[in-house]
C-alpha positions, 0 to 999 in steps of 0.5 A: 482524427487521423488514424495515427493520432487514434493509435497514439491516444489509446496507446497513452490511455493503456500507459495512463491505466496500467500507470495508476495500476502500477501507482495503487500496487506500490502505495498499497505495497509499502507505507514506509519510507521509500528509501528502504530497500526489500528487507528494511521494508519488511522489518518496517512492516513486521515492527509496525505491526506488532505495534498496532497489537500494542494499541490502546483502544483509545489510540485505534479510535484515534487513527480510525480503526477498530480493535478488530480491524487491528488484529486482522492488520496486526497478525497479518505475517511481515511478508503479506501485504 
């Protein structure tokens, strides 16, 4: 290979790395819908969580939680992620 075309492949696999960086960052960020803005996002996270708190032990076995993985998520304030 030339020397170009080694530049270029490290360059595109940095961008593909700090891609999947950038894509885990924000579907770690927000699992609400990608139309609200900053604030929307965290009155969704606020209401959310307090309706985890809400849970029944029955519906946290549903969606794979324990009740102590519910309370660390739920108590957790809106603005931490």
């Amino acid at each position: 290979m030339s020397g170009l075309s080694d530049v270029r492949l490290t360059l595109h696999s940095q961008e593909l790395v700090a891609g999947q960086e950038k894509g885990m960052r924000a579907a770690r960020a927000r699992n609400a819908p990608s139309c609200l803005g900053r604030w929307g996002l965290l009155w969704h996270r606020l209401h959310t969580r307090k309706a985890l708190l809400e849970l029944t032990p029955e519906q946290l076995r549903d969606v794979g939680l324990s009740l102590a993985q519910a309370r660390e998520e739920g108590l957790k304030p809106f603005w931490r992620l």
